[in-house]
N, C-alpha and C positions, 0 to 999 in steps of 0.2 A: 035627635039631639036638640034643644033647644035654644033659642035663638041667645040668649046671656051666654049660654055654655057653649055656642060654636064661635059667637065671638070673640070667649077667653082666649080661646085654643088659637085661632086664627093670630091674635095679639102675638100668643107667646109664640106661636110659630114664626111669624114674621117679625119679630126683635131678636129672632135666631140665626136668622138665616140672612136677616138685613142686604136685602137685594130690592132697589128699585124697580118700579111694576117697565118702566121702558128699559131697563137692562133683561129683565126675566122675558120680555118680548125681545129682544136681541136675542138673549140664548135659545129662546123657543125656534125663531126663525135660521140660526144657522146649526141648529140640531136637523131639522128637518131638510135643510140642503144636504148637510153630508149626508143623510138618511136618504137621500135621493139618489146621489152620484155613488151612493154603498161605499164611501171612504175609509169606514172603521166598520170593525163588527160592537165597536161601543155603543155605537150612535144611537142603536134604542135605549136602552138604557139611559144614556143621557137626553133622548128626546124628553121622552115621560118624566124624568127629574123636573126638565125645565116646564113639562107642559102642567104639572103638577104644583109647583109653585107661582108659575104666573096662575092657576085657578083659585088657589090658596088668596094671592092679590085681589083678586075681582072679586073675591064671595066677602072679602074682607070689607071693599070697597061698598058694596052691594047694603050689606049690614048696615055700614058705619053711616051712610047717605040715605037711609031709608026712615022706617016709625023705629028701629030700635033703638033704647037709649044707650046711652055709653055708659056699660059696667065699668066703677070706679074699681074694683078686686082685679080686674082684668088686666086695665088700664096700667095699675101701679105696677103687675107683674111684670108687662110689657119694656114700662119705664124702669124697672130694675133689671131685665137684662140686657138692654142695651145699655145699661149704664156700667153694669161686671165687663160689657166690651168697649168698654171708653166712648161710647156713640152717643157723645153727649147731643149731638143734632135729632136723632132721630129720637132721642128718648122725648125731647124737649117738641119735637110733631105730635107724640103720640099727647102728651099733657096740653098743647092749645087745642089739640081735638074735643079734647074733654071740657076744656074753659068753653067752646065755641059751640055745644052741645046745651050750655046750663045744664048738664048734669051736677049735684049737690058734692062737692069735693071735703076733702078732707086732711086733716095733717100728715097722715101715711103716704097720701098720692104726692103732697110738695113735700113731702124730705125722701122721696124716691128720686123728684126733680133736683132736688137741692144733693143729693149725692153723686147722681149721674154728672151730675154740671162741676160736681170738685175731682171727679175721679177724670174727667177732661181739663183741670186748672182753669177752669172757668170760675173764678169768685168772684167776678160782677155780675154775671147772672144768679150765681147762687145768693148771694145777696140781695139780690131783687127780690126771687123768690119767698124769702124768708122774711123779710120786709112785705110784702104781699099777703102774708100771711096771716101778718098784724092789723090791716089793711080791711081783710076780707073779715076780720074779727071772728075769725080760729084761734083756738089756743095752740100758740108753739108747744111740741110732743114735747111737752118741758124738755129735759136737756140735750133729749137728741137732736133733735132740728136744727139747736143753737151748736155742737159740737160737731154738726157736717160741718156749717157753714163758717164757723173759726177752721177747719180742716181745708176747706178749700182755697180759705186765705194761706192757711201755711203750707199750701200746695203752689202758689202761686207767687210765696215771698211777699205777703202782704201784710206786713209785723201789724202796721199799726191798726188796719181792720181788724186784725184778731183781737190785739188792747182792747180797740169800742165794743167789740161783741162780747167780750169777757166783763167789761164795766157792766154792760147791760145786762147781762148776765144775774150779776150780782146783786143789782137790784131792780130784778124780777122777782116771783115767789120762788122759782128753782135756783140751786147756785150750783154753780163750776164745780164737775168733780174732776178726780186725777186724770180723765181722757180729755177734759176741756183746755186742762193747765197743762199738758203734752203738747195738744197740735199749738198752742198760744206759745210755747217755747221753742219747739220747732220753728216756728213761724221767724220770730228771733233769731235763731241760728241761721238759718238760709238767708238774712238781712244782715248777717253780722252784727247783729245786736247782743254781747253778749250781757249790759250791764239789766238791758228789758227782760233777757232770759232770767236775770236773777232776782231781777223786782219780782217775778212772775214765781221764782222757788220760794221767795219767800214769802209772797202770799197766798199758795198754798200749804205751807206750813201755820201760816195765822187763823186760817182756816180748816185747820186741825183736821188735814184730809190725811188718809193715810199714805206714806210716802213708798216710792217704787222706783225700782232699776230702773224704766224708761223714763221717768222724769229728768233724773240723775243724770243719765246719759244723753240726751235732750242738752243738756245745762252744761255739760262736759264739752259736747258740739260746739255749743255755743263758742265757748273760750278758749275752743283749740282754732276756728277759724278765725280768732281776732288775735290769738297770739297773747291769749291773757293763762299765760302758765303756773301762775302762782295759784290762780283762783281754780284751776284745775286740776290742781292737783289737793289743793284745800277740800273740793268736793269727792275726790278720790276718798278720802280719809272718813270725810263725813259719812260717806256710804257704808263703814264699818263702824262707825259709832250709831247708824241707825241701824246699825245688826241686819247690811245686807251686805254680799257679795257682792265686789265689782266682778264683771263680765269679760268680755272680749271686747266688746264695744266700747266698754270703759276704759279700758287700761289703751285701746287704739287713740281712743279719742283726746287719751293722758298725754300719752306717747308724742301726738301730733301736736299739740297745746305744747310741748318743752319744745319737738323742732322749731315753730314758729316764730317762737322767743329765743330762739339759739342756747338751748339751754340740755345740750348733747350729755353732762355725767346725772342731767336728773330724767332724761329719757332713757338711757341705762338700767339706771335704777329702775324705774316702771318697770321697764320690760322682764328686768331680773325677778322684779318681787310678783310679776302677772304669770313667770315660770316656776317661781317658787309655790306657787296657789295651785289650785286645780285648775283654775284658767287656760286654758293651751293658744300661745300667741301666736296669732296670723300672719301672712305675709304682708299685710295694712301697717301690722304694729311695725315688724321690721323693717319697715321701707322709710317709716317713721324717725323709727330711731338711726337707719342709717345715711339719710337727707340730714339729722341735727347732727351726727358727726360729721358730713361732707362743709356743713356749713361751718364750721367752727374748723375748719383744717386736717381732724383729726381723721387720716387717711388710713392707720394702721385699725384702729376701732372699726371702720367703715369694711373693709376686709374681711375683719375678725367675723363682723354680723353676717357680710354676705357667705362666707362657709357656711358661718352656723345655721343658714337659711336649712342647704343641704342634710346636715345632721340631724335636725330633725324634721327631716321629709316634708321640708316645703317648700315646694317651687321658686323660687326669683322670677320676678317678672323683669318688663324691660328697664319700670323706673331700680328697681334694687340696682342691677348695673348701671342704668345713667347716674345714678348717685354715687357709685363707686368709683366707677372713672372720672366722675366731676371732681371728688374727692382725690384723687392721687392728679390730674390736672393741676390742680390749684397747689399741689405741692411739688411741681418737676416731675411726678414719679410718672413721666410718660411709658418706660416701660411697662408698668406694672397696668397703664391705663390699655397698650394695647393689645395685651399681654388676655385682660378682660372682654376687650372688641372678641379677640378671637371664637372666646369664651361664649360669648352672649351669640357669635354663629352657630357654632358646637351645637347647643341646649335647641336649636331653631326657635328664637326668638328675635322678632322685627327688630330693624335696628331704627333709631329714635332721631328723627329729623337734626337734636341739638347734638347727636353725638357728632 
């Protein structure tokens, strides 16, 4: 095998198996004591495992510190699978190897980095990186590089670095398509921004991108965690004037935008009209809509939905009944609230610190 192509394999092997070379000498040496004292009939087997990947280590080692240079193909594969395992550290070793090499990098090896680094919500390193990039006077993979690195700001709740990457974006020579205006509205949603998530729908629409359920529901997020129900359900509507189906995300996301605003006969409705469709509504939606009855008093509504949980063969979690006994609480109906306690033992489900 040749020396590029055993150092591939060694990369991909060891971003696999991601075991420190002083852990894999730990396991080597208390494999070979029970191997000693004959403790298992395992022990070879797991001798040779471990003696096998501490050698995998050292030939790695061996390679990487010698005249071989550092394949960049290898490198990135490396750093892309520690990075499908959240190991943003180890992804982020194996790329200063390669800096500290001067071998000739490229924009595939940093948006390997730059992914690894958001799939660990690390968006000040991924920003680094991407910035460096600019730096090293590579051309960012036009929009992918710049659509991790807004990803890992909305992995991270970082509304307004996704804004500047989006400005920048924009006027660059590539611009923003529908996965850049997603994680940028995400981003929004998780800050409670919902007024930035709709600056953000509407300048994807100025930009004559074409429009999708995840944006939608992105933008629905948004205004069900700030309790802006009007506008959430405004985008419910618009999602059938732009001849798409809402979802199940949609109508949850509807659902929770009315509880928030206490607005329990127009999360009804949702719910009615997400069963009236081919939609089939979750236990999210219902828990949804029976918190906006609990909150508004209405204890017999709150009831009605937790049967109908049962009818059509969905489970109650523990919030559906914390919500219903909060709901009959708030109106005397303590029977009926312990009535429910016993209930939520029944089904074997925890019972909830607030009960």
């Amino acid at each position: 095998m040749s020396a590029p192509a055993l150092l591939y394999a060694c990369n991909v092997y060891l971003a696999r198996v991601s075991e420190s070379e002083s852990r894999l000498s730990s396991l080597f040496r208390s494999g070979y004591n029970c191997h000693r004292r004959r403790m298992t009939l395992e022990t070879p087997t797991y001798l040779a495992f471990a003696r096998d990947q501490l050698h995998m280590v050292q030939v790695h080692r061996s390679l990487t510190s010698h005249a071989f240079r550092h394949d960049v193909s290898s490198s990135t594969a490396a750093i892309k699978s520690h990075g499908t395992s959240k190991k943003w550290t180890a992804a982020l070793d194996v790329f200063r190897d390669v800096l500290r090499s001067r071998t000739r990098t490229d924009t595939i090896l940093y948006g390997a980095a730059i992914h690894a680094c958001a799939k660990g919500t690390q968006w000040q390193q991924a920003l680094f990186l991407l910035g460096d990039i600019r730096n090293c006077k590579l051309e960012p993979n036009t929009i992918f590089s710049y659509n991790i690195g807004i990803s890992a700001c909305e992995k991270g709740g970082q509304w307004q670095q996704a804004r500047l990457l989006l400005t920048e974006l924009t006027t660059s020579q590539c611009e923003p398509d529908v996965i850049s205006y997603s994680a940028g509205i995400s981003a929004c949603e998780k800050s409670r921004q919902w007024q930035q998530a709709m600056s953000l729908l509407s300048e994807s629409r100025e930009a004559r991108l074409k429009q999708n359920i995840v944006l939608y529901n992105a933008a629905i997020s948004a205004c069900a965690k700030c309790g802006a129900w009007q506008q959430g359900v405004i985008l419910l509507r618009e999602l059938r004037d732009e001849k798409m189906e809402p979802d199940v995300i949609s109508y949850s996301a509807g659902v929770s935008a009315c509880e928030k605003g206490g607005q329990w006969q127009q999360a009804l409705f949702l719910l009615g009209e997400s069963k009236a469709s081919s939609v089939k509504a979750n236990t999210i939606s219902y828990n949804a809509a029976i918190s906006a009855c609990e909150k508004c008093g209405e204890w017999r509504q709150a009831l009605s939905l937790l049967s109908e949980l049962w009818d059509v063969r969905l489970e109650p979690s523990t919030i559906s009944y914390n919500a219903g006994i909060s709901a009959c609480e708030k109106d005397g109906q303590w029977l009926r609230a312990l009535s429910l306690m016993s209930e939520l033992c029944d089904v074997d489900l925890e019972l909830d610190v607030i009960l």
